[in-house]
C-alpha positions in Angstrom: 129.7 58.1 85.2 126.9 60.6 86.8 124.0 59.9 87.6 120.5 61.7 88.9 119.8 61.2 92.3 117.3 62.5 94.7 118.2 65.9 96.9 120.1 64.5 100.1 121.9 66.5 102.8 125.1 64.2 102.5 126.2 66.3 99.5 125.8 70.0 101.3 130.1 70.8 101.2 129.8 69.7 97.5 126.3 71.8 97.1 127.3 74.8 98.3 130.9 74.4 96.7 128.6 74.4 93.5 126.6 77.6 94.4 130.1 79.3 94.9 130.6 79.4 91.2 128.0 81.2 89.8 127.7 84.4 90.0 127.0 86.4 93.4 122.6 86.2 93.4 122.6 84.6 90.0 119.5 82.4 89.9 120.2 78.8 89.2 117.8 77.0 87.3 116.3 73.4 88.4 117.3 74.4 91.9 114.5 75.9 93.5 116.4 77.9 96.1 114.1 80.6 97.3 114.6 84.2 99.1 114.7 83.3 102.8 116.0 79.7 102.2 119.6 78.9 104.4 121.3 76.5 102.4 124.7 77.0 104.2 124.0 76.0 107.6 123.7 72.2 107.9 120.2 72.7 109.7 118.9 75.0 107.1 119.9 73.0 104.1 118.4 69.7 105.9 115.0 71.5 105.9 115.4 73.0 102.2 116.3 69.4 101.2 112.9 68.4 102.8 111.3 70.2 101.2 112.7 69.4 97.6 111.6 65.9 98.5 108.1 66.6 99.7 107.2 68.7 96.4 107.0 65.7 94.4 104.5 63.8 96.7 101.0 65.0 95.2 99.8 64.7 98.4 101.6 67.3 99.7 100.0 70.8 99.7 101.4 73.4 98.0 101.4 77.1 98.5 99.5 78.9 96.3 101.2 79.2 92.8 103.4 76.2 93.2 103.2 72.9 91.4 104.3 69.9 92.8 108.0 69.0 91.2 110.4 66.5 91.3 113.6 67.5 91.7 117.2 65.4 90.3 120.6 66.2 91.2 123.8 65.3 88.9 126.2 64.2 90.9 129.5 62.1 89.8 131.7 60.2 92.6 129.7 62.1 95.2 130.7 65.6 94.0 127.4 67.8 93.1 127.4 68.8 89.2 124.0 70.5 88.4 120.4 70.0 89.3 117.2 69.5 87.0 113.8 69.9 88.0 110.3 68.6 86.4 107.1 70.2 87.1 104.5 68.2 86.9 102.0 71.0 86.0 102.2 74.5 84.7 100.3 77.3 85.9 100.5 80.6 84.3 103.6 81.7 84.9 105.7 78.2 83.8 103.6 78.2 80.7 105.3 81.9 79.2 108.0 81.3 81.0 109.3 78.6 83.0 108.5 75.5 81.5 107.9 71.8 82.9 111.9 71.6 82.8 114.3 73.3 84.7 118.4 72.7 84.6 121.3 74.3 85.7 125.1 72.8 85.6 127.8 74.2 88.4 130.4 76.5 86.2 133.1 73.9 86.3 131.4 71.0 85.0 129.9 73.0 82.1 130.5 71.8 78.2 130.7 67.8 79.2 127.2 67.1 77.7 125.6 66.8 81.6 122.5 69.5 80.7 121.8 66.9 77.3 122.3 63.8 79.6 120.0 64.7 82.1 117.6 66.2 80.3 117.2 62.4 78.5 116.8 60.7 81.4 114.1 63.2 83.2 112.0 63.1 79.7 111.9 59.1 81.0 110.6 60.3 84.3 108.3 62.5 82.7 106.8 60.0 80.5 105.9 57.8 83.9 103.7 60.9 85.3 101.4 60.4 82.1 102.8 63.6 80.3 102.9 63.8 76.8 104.8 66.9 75.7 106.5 68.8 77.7 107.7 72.7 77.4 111.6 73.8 77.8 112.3 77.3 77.8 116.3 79.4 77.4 116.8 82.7 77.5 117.7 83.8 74.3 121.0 84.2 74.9 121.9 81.1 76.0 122.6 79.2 72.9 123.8 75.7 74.2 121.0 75.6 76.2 118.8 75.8 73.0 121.1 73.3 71.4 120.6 71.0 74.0 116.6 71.7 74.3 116.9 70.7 70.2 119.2 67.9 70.2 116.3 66.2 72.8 113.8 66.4 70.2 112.7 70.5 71.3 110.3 71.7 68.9 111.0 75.8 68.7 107.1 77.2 69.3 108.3 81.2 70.1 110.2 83.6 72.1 107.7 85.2 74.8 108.1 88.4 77.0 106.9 87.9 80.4 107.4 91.2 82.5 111.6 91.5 83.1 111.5 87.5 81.2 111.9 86.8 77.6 112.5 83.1 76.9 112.7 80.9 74.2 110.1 78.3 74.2 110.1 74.4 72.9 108.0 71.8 73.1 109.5 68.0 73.0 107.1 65.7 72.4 106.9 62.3 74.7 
């Protein structure tokens, strides 16, 4: 049975197993990695796990553009399936394009109903921080992503272009 639990460092072989299957530079949504981040080196992902943590504390400042977020990770019997990620804000940029939701399931665990599952339970977490709709966005390409967006109660508002981003956009009401 998965389950979401909080960023830890125990998981790292699994994480970076994970990574492995995507695509050389693909970006992987709800993880946050960021251009600079070492997430193979035990010391480096220790530090970008940190940081995970510390986003969702709104007492923690942000650099400019950020939001603070609170980042999940699926994981079933200890092995690292997929990440999601709520914002707890949106600026600019999230509202075209990113949205308050953010997923992203490891190649190999794809097509088991994870994305759906977690996306459930973090609409729960999102409820607690006082939200009351929140905004999921798919490229347009990326059909079961939409289906799962709908199947959670996604409301299809529009597609928006963004500079090199065009997304989908849905709103699910809380």
């Amino acid at each position: 049975m998965p389950e979401l639990i909080a960023p830890t460092t125990r998981l790292h072989t699994s994480w970076v197993q994970a990574r492995d299957e995507w695509p050389a530079g693909a970006h992987m949504d709800g993880h946050s990695v960021r251009p600079g981040d070492d997430v193979d080196s035990p010391q480096g992902f220790a530090t970008w796990v940190a940081r995970l943590q510390a986003e969702a504390d709104p007492a923690t400042p942000l650099d400019e553009g950020l939001v603070h977020c609170t980042y999940r990770w699926i994981v079933e019997d200890d092995e690292y399936l997929g990440a999601i990620a709520l914002r707890h804000t949106l600026n600019d940029f999230l509202l075209n394009v990113g949205g308050h939701i953010g997923y992203g399931v490891r190649p190999s665990a794809r097509r088991r109903g994870l994305a759906g599952w977690a996306l459930g339970r973090t609409l729960e977490t999102a409820r607690t921080l006082g939200l009351d709709r929140v905004l999921v966005t798919c490229v347009p390409s990326n059909v079961a992503s939409a289906r799962t967006i709908e199947k959670n109660g996604g409301v299809y508002e529009d597609t928006r272009t963004t500079g090199e981003d065009t997304v989908r956009r849905y709103w699910i009401t809380l």
